[in-house]
C-alpha atoms as a printed R data frame, in Angstrom:
   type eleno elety resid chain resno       x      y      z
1  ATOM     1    CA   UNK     A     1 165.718 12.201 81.767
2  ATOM     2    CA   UNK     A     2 162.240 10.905 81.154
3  ATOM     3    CA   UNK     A     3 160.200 12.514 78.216
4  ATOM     4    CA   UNK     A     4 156.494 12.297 78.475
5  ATOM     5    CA   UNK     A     5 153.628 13.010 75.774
6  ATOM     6    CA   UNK     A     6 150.410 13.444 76.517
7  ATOM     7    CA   UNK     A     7 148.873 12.205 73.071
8  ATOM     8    CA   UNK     A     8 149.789 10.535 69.862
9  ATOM     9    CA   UNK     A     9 149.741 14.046 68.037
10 ATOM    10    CA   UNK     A    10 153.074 15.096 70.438
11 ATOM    11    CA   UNK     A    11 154.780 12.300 69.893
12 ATOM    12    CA   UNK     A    12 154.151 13.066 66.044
13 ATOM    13    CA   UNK     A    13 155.354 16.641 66.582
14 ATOM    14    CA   UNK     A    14 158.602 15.393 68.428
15 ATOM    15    CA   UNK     A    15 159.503 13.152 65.702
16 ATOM    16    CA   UNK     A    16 158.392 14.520 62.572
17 ATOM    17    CA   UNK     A    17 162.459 15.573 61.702
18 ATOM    18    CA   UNK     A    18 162.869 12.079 61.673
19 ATOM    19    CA   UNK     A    19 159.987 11.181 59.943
20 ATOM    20    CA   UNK     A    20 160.772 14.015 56.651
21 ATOM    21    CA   UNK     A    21 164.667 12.714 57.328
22 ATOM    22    CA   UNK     A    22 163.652  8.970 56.430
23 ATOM    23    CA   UNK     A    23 161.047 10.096 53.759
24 ATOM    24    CA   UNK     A    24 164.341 12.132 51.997
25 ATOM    25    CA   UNK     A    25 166.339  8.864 52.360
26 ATOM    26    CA   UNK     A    26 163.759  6.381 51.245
27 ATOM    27    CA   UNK     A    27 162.974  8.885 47.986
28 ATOM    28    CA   UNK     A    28 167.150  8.824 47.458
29 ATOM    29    CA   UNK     A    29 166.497  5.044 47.115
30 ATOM    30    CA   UNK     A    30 163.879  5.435 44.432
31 ATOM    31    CA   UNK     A    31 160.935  5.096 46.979
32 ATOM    32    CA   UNK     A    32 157.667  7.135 46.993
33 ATOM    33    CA   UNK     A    33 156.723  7.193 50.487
34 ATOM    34    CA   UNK     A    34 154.778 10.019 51.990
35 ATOM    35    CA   UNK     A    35 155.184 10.802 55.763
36 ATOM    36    CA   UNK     A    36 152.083  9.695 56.818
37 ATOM    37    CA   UNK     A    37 152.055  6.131 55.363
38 ATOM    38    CA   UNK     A    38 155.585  5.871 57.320
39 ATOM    39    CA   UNK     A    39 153.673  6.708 60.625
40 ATOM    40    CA   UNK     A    40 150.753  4.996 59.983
41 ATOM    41    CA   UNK     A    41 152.802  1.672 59.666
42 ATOM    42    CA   UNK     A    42 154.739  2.292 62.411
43 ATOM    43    CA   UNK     A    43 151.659  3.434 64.778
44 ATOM    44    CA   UNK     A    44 149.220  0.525 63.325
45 ATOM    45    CA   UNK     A    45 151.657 -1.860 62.634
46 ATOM    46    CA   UNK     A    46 155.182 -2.121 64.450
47 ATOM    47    CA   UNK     A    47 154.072 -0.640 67.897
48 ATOM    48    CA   UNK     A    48 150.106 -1.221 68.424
49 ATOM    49    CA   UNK     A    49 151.602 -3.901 70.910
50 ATOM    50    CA   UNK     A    50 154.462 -2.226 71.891
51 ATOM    51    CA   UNK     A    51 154.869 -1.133 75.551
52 ATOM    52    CA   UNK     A    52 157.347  1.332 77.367
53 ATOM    53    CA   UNK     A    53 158.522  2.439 73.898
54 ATOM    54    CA   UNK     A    54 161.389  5.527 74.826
55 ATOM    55    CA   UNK     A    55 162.015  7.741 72.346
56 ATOM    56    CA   UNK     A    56 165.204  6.637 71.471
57 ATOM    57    CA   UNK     A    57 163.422  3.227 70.384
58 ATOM    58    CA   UNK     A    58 160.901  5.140 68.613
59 ATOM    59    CA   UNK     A    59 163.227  7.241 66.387
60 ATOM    60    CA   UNK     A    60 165.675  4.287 66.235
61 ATOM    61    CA   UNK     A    61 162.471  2.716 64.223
62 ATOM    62    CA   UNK     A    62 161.903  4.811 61.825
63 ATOM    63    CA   UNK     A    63 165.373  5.423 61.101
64 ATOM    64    CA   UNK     A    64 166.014  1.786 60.277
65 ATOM    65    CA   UNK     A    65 162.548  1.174 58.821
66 ATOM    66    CA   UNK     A    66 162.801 -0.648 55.549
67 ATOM    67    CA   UNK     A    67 160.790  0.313 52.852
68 ATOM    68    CA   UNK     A    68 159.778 -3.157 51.510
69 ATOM    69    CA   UNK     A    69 158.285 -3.239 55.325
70 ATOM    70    CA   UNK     A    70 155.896 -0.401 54.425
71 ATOM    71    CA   UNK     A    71 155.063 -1.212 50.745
72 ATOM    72    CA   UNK     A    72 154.340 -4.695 51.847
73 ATOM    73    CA   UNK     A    73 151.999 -3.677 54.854
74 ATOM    74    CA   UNK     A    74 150.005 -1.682 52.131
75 ATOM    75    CA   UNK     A    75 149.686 -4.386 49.949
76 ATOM    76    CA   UNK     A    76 147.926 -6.386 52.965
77 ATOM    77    CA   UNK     A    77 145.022 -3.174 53.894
């Protein structure tokens, strides 16, 4: 089964319950990371060179995202 989207904003619709689920986790851990700063790392950062991404790969990223990864990608903008 092959899942298509035709922009960025419905593959951001698709996965947002993944995206709040790993915000709720990462706050559990002590860390202040909104939503948007997850998917802007991911999206400017982890797959701007990414090709053929599925879903499952996309969801299996943010799900094991670290937090130090985020934190320290904000450091560097």
């Amino acid at each position: 089964m092959e899942i298509d989207f035709n922009n960025i904003e419905d593959l951001y619709v698709r996965v947002l319950p993944s995206l709040r689920l790993k915000q709720r986790l990462l706050m559990k851990q002590g860390h202040s990371i909104g939503i948007s700063n997850i998917w802007d790392y991911l999206t400017k950062e982890k797959w701007s060179k990414a090709k053929d991404l599925t879903l499952y790969d996309i969801v299996n990223d943010i799900m094991t995202l670290d937090a130090i990864e985020v934190i320290n990608y904000y450091k560097e903008v």
